[in-house]
N, C-alpha and C positions, 0 to 999 in steps of 0.2 A: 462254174456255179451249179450248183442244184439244192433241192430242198434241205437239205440237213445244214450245208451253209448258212441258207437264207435266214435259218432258226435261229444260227449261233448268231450272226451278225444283228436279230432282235435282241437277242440276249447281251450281246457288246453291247447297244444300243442301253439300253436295259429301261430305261422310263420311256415308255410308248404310249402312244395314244389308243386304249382300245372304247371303242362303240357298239351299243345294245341301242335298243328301243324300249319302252317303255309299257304301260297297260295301257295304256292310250296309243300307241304305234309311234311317239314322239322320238326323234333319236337323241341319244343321250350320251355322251362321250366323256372319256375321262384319264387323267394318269396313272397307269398301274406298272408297277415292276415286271420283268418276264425274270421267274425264278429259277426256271433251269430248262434246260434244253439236252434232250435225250433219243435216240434213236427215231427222229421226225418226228416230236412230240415236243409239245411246248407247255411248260406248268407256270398257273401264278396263282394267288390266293385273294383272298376278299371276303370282310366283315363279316359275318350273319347279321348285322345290324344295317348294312347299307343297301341302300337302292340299288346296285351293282349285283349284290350276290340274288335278291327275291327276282329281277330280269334274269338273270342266270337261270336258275332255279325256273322259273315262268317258261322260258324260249329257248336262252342254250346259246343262240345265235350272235355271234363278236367278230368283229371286225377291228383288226390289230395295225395300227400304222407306225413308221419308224425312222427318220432320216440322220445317217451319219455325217461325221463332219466333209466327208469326199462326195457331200451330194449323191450318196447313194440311198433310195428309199425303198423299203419293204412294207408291202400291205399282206395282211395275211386274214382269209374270211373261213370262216370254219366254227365249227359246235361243236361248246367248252361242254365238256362231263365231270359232273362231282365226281373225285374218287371216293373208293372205298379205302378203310385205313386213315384214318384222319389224320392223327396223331404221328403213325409212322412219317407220312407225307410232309405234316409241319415243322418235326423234327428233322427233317430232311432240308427242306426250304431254310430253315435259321441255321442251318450249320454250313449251310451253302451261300447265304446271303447275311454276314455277320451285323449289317447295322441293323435288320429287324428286331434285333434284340435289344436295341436303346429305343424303341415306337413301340416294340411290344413286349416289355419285362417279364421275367416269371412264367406261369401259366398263363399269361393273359392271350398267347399267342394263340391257345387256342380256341379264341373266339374266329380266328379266322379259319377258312377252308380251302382245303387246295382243288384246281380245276385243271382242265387237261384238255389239249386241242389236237387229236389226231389224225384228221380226218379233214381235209376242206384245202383250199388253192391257197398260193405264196404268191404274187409278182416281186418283181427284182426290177427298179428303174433308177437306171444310172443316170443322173444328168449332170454329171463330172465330165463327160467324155465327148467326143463330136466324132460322126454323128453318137445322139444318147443309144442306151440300148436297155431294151427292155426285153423280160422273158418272163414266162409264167409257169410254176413248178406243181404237181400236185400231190397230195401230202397222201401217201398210203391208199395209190391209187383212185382217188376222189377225181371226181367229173371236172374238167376243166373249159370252164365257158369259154369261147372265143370272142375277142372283143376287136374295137377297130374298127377298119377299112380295105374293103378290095377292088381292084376294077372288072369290072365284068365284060362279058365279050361286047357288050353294045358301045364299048370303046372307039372312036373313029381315027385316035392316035394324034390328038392335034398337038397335045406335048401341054397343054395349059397346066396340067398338076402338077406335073416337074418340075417349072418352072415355078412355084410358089410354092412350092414344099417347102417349109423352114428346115428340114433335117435331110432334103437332097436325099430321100431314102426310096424315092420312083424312077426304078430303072426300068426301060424297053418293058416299059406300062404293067411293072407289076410293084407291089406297093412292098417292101420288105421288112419283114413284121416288126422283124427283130429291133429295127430302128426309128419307128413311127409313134409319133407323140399323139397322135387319136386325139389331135386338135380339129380337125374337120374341114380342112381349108379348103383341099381338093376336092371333097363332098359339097363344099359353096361352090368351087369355079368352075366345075365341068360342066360344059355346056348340051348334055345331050342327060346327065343323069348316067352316066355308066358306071360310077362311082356309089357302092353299096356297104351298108353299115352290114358285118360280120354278126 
């Protein structure tokens, strides 16, 4: 797996949940098509009329979610850019995504605009599989936040987090990232606190 997959498999997906926030900081979420998917680049488009495209426009800032039928889910957080080329772009989208053209006949298509996301982190979580597996991609060299759980040296090895790990993914007390659902459990049962959120 790596990022350019993770793209296409939103695009298989293709109706994703992407989230902005609002003028008031409200989050706001919604169904958008992902219109193509290009050398770690993800395109889609949106009204000049809707609430969706003025947060665009405003902040930039979307968060993309996506699960397929194999329980596999992709979040991808990154800032969408207006392209330049409108037109070229929209012509591009309807010849690639043929039923836009029974939603938006004619010229009407181009009241909408195309955006572009090249820049910002993927997660990849599998919960198809035991143990699940998760990994995190970043898209065009973008900063990749570390999330989760580790255990720290103040460890004393009593074994209590292994033993209530739901994904058995703590071995000889170290937490393996790849496989950890960042439900917290071990971070409640350790008795001394050696257990740190990343």
């Amino acid at each position: 797996m790596n990022a350019e997959k993770c793209l296409m498999m939103l695009r298989e997906i293709k109706d994703c949940a992407f989230a902005s926030v609002d003028e008031k900081g409200f989050p706001q979420i919604r169904m958008i098509d992902v219109m193509l998917v290009e050398n770690e680049k993800l395109y889609f488009c949106t009204a000049r009329g809707k609430d969706f495209y003025h947060q665009l426009m405003l902040d930039g800032n979307v968060a993309i979610t996506g699960m397929n039928s194999k329980f596999q889910m992709l979040r991808l957080n990154g800032k969408a850019k207006r392209l330049d080329d409108q037109k070229m772009w929209m012509d591009r989208i309807f010849e690639n995504n043929l039923s836009m053209n029974e939603v938006y006949p004619d010229n009407s298509r181009y009241v909408l605009e195309a955006f572009c996301i090249d820049h910002g982190e993927i997660e990849f979580f599998d919960l198809g599989v035991k143990p699940i597996v998760r990994n995190v991609y970043s898209l065009h060299g973008s900063e990749v936040k570390k999330k989760g759980y580790k255990i720290s040296d103040a460890c004393i090895h009593c074994g209590k987090c292994e033993r209530v790990c739901p994904q058995s993914c703590i071995q000889d007390f170290v937490i393996q990232q790849e496989h950890c659902l960042h439900c917290g459990l071990c971070f409640e049962t350790c008795p001394v606190q050696a257990i740190e959120r990343m």
